[in-house]
N, C-alpha and C positions, 0 to 999 in steps of 0.2 A: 661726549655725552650719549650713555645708551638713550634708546628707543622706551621704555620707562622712565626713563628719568626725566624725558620731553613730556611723553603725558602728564605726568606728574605738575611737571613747571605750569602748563597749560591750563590744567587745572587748576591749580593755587592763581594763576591770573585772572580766569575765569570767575574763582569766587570771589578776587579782591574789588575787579569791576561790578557785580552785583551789588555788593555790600554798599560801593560810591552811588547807586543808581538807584537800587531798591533796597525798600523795606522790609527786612525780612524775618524780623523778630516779634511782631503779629501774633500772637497766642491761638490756639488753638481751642481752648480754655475759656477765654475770653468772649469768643464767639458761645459757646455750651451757656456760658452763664447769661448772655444776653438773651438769648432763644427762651433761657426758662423765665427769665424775666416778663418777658414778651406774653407767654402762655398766662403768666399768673395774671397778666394787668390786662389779656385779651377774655380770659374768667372774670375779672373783677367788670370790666364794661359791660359783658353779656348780660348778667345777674342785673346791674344798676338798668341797664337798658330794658330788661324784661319787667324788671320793678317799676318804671316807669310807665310801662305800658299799661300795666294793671291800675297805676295810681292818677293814671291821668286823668279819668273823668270823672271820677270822686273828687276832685279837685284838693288831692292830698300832694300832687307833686308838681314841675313845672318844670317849661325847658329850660330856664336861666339855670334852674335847678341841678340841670340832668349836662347840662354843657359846662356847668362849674366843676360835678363832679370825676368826667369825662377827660378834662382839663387838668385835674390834680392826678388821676391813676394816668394819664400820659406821661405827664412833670415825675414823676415816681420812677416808673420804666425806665424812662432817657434817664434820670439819675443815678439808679441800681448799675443797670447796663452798662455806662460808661463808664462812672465808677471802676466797675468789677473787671472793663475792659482794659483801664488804665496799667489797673493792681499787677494783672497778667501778665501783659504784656511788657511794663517795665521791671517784672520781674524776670521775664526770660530775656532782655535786654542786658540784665545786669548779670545775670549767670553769661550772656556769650560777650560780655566785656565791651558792650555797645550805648551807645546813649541814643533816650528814646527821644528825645529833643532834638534834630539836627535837620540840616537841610530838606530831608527829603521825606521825613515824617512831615513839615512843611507845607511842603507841593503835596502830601497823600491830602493833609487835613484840609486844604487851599481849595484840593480836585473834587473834592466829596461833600466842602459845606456847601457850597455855589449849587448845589440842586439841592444838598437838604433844605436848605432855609427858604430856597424857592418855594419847595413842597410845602412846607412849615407855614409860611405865610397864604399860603393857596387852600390848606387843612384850616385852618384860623376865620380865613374868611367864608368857607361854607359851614363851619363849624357855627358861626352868628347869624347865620341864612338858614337854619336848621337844614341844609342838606349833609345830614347823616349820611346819607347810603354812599356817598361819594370820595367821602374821609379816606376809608380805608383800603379803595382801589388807588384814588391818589397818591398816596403817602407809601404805597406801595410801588411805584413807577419813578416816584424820584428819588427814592432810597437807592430801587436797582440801576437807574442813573448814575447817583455818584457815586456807587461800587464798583460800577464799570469803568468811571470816568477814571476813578483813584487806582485801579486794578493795576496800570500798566508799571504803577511805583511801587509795587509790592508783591505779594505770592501771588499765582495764577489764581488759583481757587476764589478769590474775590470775585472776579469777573462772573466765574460760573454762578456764584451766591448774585450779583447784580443781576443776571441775566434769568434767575428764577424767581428773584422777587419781580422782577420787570413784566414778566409772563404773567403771574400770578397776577399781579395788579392790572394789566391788561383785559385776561378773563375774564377778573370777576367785575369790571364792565359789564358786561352779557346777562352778570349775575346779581344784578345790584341789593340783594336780599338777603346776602351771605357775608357783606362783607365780614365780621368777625371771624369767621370761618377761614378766609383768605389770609385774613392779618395775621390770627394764632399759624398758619398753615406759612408765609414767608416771615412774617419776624421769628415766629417762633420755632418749630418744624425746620425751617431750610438753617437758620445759624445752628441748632443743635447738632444738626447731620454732617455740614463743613467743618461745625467746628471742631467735631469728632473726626473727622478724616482730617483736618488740619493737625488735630495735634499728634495721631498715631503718624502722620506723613514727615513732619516739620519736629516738633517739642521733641517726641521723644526719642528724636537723633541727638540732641543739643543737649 
Protein backbone atom coordinates (compact mmCIF):
# COMPACT_ATOMS: atom_id res chain seq x y z
CA UNK A 1 0.00 0.00 0.00
CA UNK A 2 1.54 3.33 -1.27
CA UNK A 3 2.01 6.33 1.16
CA UNK A 4 -1.51 7.90 -0.48
CA UNK A 5 -3.34 5.32 -0.38
CA UNK A 6 -2.73 5.23 3.65
CA UNK A 7 -3.73 8.89 3.69
CA UNK A 8 -6.42 8.32 2.05
CA UNK A 9 -7.68 5.10 4.34
CA UNK A 10 -7.11 7.52 7.34
CA UNK A 11 -8.97 9.76 6.07
CA UNK A 12 -12.13 7.88 5.19
CA UNK A 13 -11.65 6.48 8.92
CA UNK A 14 -11.41 9.69 10.17
CA UNK A 15 -14.74 10.81 8.66
CA UNK A 16 -16.56 7.62 9.37
CA UNK A 17 -15.68 8.18 13.20
CA UNK A 18 -17.03 11.71 13.11
CA UNK A 19 -20.17 10.87 11.51
CA UNK A 20 -20.67 7.98 14.75
CA UNK A 21 -19.79 10.82 17.18
CA UNK A 22 -20.93 14.07 15.73
CA UNK A 23 -23.45 15.96 14.16
CA UNK A 24 -22.65 17.29 11.22
CA UNK A 25 -25.43 17.98 8.93
CA UNK A 26 -26.41 21.25 10.93
CA UNK A 27 -27.43 23.76 8.17
CA UNK A 28 -25.93 26.59 7.74
CA UNK A 29 -29.03 28.05 6.35
CA UNK A 30 -30.71 27.29 9.30
CA UNK A 31 -28.85 29.36 11.47
CA UNK A 32 -29.45 32.63 8.53
CA UNK A 33 -32.98 32.08 9.01
CA UNK A 34 -33.25 31.86 12.68
CA UNK A 35 -31.07 35.26 13.15
CA UNK A 36 -33.52 36.93 10.82
CA UNK A 37 -36.27 35.69 12.68
CA UNK A 38 -34.72 36.87 15.84
CA UNK A 39 -34.21 40.53 14.28
CA UNK A 40 -37.91 40.72 13.19
CA UNK A 41 -39.49 39.54 16.60
CA UNK A 42 -36.41 41.64 18.59
CA UNK A 43 -38.31 44.86 16.06
CA UNK A 44 -41.75 43.68 16.99
CA UNK A 45 -40.76 43.88 21.06
CA UNK A 46 -39.01 47.16 20.65
CA UNK A 47 -42.11 48.95 18.96
CA UNK A 48 -44.73 47.12 21.53
CA UNK A 49 -42.25 47.95 24.39
CA UNK A 50 -42.00 51.76 23.34
CA UNK A 51 -45.93 51.73 22.73
CA UNK A 52 -46.23 50.94 25.97
CA UNK A 53 -44.34 53.44 27.32
CA UNK A 54 -46.16 56.20 25.83
CA UNK A 55 -49.59 54.36 26.78
CA UNK A 56 -48.90 53.68 30.07
CA UNK A 57 -50.25 56.51 32.00
CA UNK A 58 -53.04 57.37 29.88
CA UNK A 59 -54.05 54.37 31.15
CA UNK A 60 -54.61 52.82 27.58
CA UNK A 61 -52.29 49.83 28.09
CA UNK A 62 -51.13 47.53 30.98
CA UNK A 63 -48.40 45.12 31.92
CA UNK A 64 -50.55 41.95 31.71
CA UNK A 65 -51.03 43.57 28.53
CA UNK A 66 -47.44 44.20 27.42
CA UNK A 67 -46.26 40.50 28.94
CA UNK A 68 -48.93 38.78 26.95
CA UNK A 69 -47.85 40.39 23.96
CA UNK A 70 -44.08 39.79 24.56
CA UNK A 71 -45.16 36.24 25.17
CA UNK A 72 -46.80 35.57 21.73
CA UNK A 73 -43.71 37.51 19.40
CA UNK A 74 -41.29 35.00 21.65
CA UNK A 75 -43.92 31.87 20.89
CA UNK A 76 -43.63 33.15 17.05
CA UNK A 77 -39.69 33.32 16.88
CA UNK A 78 -38.90 29.82 18.71
CA UNK A 79 -41.58 28.73 16.18
CA UNK A 80 -40.38 30.35 12.71
CA UNK A 81 -36.70 29.44 13.78
CA UNK A 82 -37.16 26.04 14.63
CA UNK A 83 -39.22 25.24 12.19
CA UNK A 84 -37.10 26.65 9.44
CA UNK A 85 -34.03 25.05 11.40
CA UNK A 86 -35.72 21.77 11.06
CA UNK A 87 -36.53 22.20 7.08
CA UNK A 88 -32.66 22.92 6.62
CA UNK A 89 -31.14 20.80 8.17
CA UNK A 90 -33.00 17.67 7.43
CA UNK A 91 -32.82 18.66 4.10
CA UNK A 92 -29.00 18.70 3.98
CA UNK A 93 -29.33 15.34 6.08
CA UNK A 94 -31.15 13.88 3.34
CA UNK A 95 -29.03 15.14 0.38
CA UNK A 96 -25.75 13.37 2.45
CA UNK A 97 -27.76 10.10 2.90
CA UNK A 98 -28.08 10.73 6.77
CA UNK A 99 -30.83 10.61 9.19
CA UNK A 100 -31.53 13.59 11.22
CA UNK A 101 -33.14 11.46 14.08
CA UNK A 102 -30.29 9.20 15.52
CA UNK A 103 -28.31 8.94 18.55
CA UNK A 104 -26.53 11.77 18.55
CA UNK A 105 -28.78 14.34 17.38
CA UNK A 106 -30.17 12.89 20.75
CA UNK A 107 -27.31 13.78 23.18
CA UNK A 108 -27.14 17.42 20.82
CA UNK A 109 -30.91 17.98 21.67
CA UNK A 110 -30.48 16.29 25.57
CA UNK A 111 -27.12 18.92 25.91
CA UNK A 112 -28.80 22.12 24.72
CA UNK A 113 -32.40 21.82 26.32
CA UNK A 114 -31.14 21.22 29.90
CA UNK A 115 -30.03 25.17 29.98
CA UNK A 116 -32.64 26.30 27.52
CA UNK A 117 -35.56 25.52 29.55
CA UNK A 118 -33.53 26.30 32.73
CA UNK A 119 -33.33 29.77 30.95
CA UNK A 120 -36.97 29.53 29.75
CA UNK A 121 -38.25 29.11 33.22
CA UNK A 122 -35.95 31.67 34.77
CA UNK A 123 -37.27 34.32 31.61
CA UNK A 124 -40.95 33.37 32.68
CA UNK A 125 -40.49 34.08 36.21
CA UNK A 126 -39.12 37.62 35.81
CA UNK A 127 -41.16 38.06 32.94
CA UNK A 128 -44.38 38.02 35.87
CA UNK A 129 -42.18 40.15 38.32
CA UNK A 130 -42.01 42.63 35.48
CA UNK A 131 -38.20 42.45 35.52
CA UNK A 132 -37.78 43.33 31.93
CA UNK A 133 -34.43 44.49 31.79
CA UNK A 134 -33.19 41.12 32.99
CA UNK A 135 -35.10 38.83 30.18
CA UNK A 136 -32.81 39.35 27.70
CA UNK A 137 -29.26 39.21 29.31
CA UNK A 138 -30.57 36.01 30.67
CA UNK A 139 -31.93 34.20 28.06
CA UNK A 140 -28.79 35.22 26.38
CA UNK A 141 -26.31 33.27 28.77
CA UNK A 142 -28.27 30.04 28.74
CA UNK A 143 -28.75 29.93 25.19
CA UNK A 144 -24.72 30.40 25.05
CA UNK A 145 -24.67 27.69 27.57
CA UNK A 146 -26.37 25.03 25.83
CA UNK A 147 -24.43 25.81 22.42
CA UNK A 148 -21.37 25.24 24.16
CA UNK A 149 -22.78 22.47 26.13
CA UNK A 150 -24.05 20.68 22.65
CA UNK A 151 -21.05 21.95 20.64
CA UNK A 152 -18.79 19.19 21.42
CA UNK A 153 -21.57 16.71 19.30
CA UNK A 154 -21.50 18.71 16.37
CA UNK A 155 -19.53 21.49 14.15
CA UNK A 156 -17.11 23.52 15.96
CA UNK A 157 -18.57 26.75 15.17
CA UNK A 158 -21.40 26.25 17.78
CA UNK A 159 -19.29 26.66 20.52
CA UNK A 160 -17.94 30.02 19.08
CA UNK A 161 -21.89 31.01 18.47
CA UNK A 162 -22.36 29.85 22.55
CA UNK A 163 -19.56 31.67 23.56
CA UNK A 164 -20.87 35.06 21.89
CA UNK A 165 -24.13 34.80 22.87
CA UNK A 166 -22.55 34.00 26.45
CA UNK A 167 -20.48 37.34 26.41
CA UNK A 168 -23.07 39.35 24.99
CA UNK A 169 -25.50 38.21 27.62
CA UNK A 170 -22.90 38.85 30.13
CA UNK A 171 -22.26 42.65 29.10
CA UNK A 172 -25.18 43.71 28.76
CA UNK A 173 -25.61 43.10 32.60
CA UNK A 174 -23.46 46.37 32.83
CA UNK A 175 -26.10 47.43 30.39
CA UNK A 176 -29.26 46.79 31.66
CA UNK A 177 -31.15 49.41 29.22
CA UNK A 178 -30.18 47.77 26.02
CA UNK A 179 -31.31 44.72 26.46
CA UNK A 180 -33.08 44.67 22.87
CA UNK A 181 -30.09 45.81 21.58
CA UNK A 182 -28.19 42.69 22.94
CA UNK A 183 -30.86 40.07 21.99
CA UNK A 184 -31.30 41.53 18.07
CA UNK A 185 -27.22 41.80 18.39
CA UNK A 186 -26.72 37.44 19.73
CA UNK A 187 -29.94 35.91 18.51
CA UNK A 188 -30.08 37.83 15.75
CA UNK A 189 -26.63 39.35 14.32
CA UNK A 190 -24.22 36.33 15.77
CA UNK A 191 -26.64 33.28 13.93
CA UNK A 192 -26.79 35.30 10.73
CA UNK A 193 -22.88 35.71 10.70
CA UNK A 194 -22.14 31.74 11.63
CA UNK A 195 -24.68 30.77 9.82
CA UNK A 196 -23.23 32.23 6.82
CA UNK A 197 -19.82 31.08 7.42
CA UNK A 198 -21.50 27.80 8.30
CA UNK A 199 -22.92 27.24 5.22
CA UNK A 200 -19.95 28.71 2.72
CA UNK A 201 -17.57 26.22 5.31
CA UNK A 202 -19.91 23.05 5.50
CA UNK A 203 -23.29 23.08 2.77
CA UNK A 204 -21.59 24.19 0.16
CA UNK A 205 -18.98 21.16 0.13
CA UNK A 206 -22.03 18.69 0.49
Amino acid sequence: MSGEQHLENLKEIRSIMEKSTRFLSLSGLSGVMAGVFALLGASAAYFRMRNFGRNFFNGSDSVSEVQNDLLLIAGAVLVFAVSSSYFFTARKAKKAGEKIWNKTSKNILLNLSIPLLTGGFVALVMLQNNLFVWIAPFTLIFYGLGCINASHKTVRDIFYLGATCLTLGLVNTLFLGYGIVFWALGFGVAHILYGTLMYFKYDRKS
